[in-house]
C-alpha positions as a printed Julia matrix, in Angstrom:
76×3 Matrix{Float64}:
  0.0    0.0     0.0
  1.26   3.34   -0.68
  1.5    6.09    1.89
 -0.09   9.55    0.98
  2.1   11.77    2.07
  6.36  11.42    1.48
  7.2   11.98    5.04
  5.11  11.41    8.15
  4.03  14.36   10.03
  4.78  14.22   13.48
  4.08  16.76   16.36
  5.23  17.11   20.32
  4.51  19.32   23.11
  7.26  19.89   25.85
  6.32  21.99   29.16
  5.27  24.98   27.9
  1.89  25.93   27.91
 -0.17  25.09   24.7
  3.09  25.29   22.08
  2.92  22.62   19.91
  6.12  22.0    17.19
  4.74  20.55   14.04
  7.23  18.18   11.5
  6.27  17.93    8.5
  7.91  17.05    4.7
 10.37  20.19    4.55
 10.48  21.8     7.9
  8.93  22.8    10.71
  5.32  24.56   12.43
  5.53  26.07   15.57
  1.61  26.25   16.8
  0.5   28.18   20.16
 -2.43  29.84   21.55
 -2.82  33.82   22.09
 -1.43  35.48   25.32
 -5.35  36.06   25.98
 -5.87  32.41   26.99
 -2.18  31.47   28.33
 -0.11  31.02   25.41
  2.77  33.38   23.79
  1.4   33.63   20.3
  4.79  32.15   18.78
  2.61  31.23   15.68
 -0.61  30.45   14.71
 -3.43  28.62   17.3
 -4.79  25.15   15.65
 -8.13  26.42   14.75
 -6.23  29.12   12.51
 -3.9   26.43   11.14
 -7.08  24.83   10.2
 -8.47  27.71    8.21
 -5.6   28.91    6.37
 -5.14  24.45    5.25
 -9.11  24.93    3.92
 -8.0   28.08    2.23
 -5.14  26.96    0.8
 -6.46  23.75   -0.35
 -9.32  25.81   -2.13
 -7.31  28.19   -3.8
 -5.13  24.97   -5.14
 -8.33  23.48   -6.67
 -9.09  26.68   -7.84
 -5.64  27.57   -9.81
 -5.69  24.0   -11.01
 -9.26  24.4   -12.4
 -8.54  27.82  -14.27
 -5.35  26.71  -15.55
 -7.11  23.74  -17.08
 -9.51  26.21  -18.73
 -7.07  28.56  -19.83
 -8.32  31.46  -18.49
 -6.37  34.65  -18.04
 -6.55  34.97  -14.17
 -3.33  35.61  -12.96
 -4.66  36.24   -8.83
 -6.93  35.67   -6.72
């Protein structure tokens, strides 16, 4: 069986508070909460990292689509 992705992802939390280090393929996610609820705000919380993955997977499937079409949009 194949795998899906090249490398596995793997994540760890040491002592501090709600920061999470992400591994993935080519380098490395550093995820925390805002100082509001006890984190630093070193990087993005999960439920952000979540959004911006939807996003990005949409405007993938969107690029792909009007590059298949040949349309001339060059942002969006």
């Amino acid at each position: 069986m194949e795998t899906l992705l090249e490398k596995n992802i793997e994540g760890s939390i040491g002592t501090q508070k709600y920061l999470c280090t992400i591994n993935w393929r080519n380098g490395q996610l550093i995820m925390d909460e805002p100082e509001s609820i006890e984190g630093k705000d070193l990087g993005p919380d999960p439920y952000t990292t979540l959004l911006a993955s939807l996003a990005g997977c949409t405007l993938s499937t969107l690029r792909m689509y009007i590059d298949r079409k040949g349309w001339d949009i060059p942002e969006i």
